[in-house]
N, C-alpha and C positions, 0 to 999 in steps of 0.2 A: 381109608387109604386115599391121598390125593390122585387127582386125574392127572395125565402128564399126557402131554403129543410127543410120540416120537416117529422121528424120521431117519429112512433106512439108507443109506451111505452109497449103495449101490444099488436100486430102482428109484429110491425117491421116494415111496408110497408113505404117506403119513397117517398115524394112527393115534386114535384117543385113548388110553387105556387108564386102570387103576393099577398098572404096575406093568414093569419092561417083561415085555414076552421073551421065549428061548429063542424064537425064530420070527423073519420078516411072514405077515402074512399072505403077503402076495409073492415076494421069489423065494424065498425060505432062504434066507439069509439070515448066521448067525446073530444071537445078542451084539456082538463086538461090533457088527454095523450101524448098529442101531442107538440114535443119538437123539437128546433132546433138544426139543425143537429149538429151544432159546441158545444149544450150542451149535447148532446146524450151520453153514456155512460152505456152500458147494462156488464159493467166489473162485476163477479159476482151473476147475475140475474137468470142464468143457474145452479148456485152449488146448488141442492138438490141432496138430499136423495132419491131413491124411494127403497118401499118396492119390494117383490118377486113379490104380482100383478102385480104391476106399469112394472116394468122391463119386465115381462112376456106380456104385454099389450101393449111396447113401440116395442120388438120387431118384436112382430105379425104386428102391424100397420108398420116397415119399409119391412119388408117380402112383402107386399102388393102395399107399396109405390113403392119399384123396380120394382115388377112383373107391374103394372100401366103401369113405365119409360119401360120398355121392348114392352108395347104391344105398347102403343104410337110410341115407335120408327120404329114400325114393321109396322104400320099403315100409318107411313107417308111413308115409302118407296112405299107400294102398293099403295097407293094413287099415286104418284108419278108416276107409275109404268102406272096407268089408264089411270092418263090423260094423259100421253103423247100416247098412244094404242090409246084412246078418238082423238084425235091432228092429229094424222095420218090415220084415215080412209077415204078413199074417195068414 
């Protein structure tokens, strides 16, 4: 069976398989979303409109999403940090 990448219509997530799955496997999105890659084409899929909410809502949610990428980043350093402290005691 050939490999095929396909990608899912509604997350995005791309996958290598030897044959189209029933379901996306990251949001469990039917087959019927799920397209290959060479047909894939989200040109346009992104131009909406959002009202004041929406905008006010998208940016509270990246505010959050950075401060996340900031703690994660700071997390892995300590960690890091442990185990090698961890590694060298004797």
């Amino acid at each position: 069976m050939a490999v095929t990448v396909y990608v899912c219509r509604i997350c995005g997530e791309s996958m290598i398989l030897e044959g189209k799955p029933s379901r996306c496997p990251f949001c469990g999105a039917y087959d019927k979303y799920l397209v290959d890659s060479k047909e894939y084409d989200d040109t346009g899929d992104w131009d909406v409109e959002l009202n004041e909410t929406d905008k006010a809502n998208a940016e509270k949610a990246l505010v959050v999403e950075v401060s996340n990428a900031l703690f994660y980043k700071c997390s892995a350093k300590k960690v890091k940090e442990l185990m090698v402290k961890n590694y060298l005691r004797f």
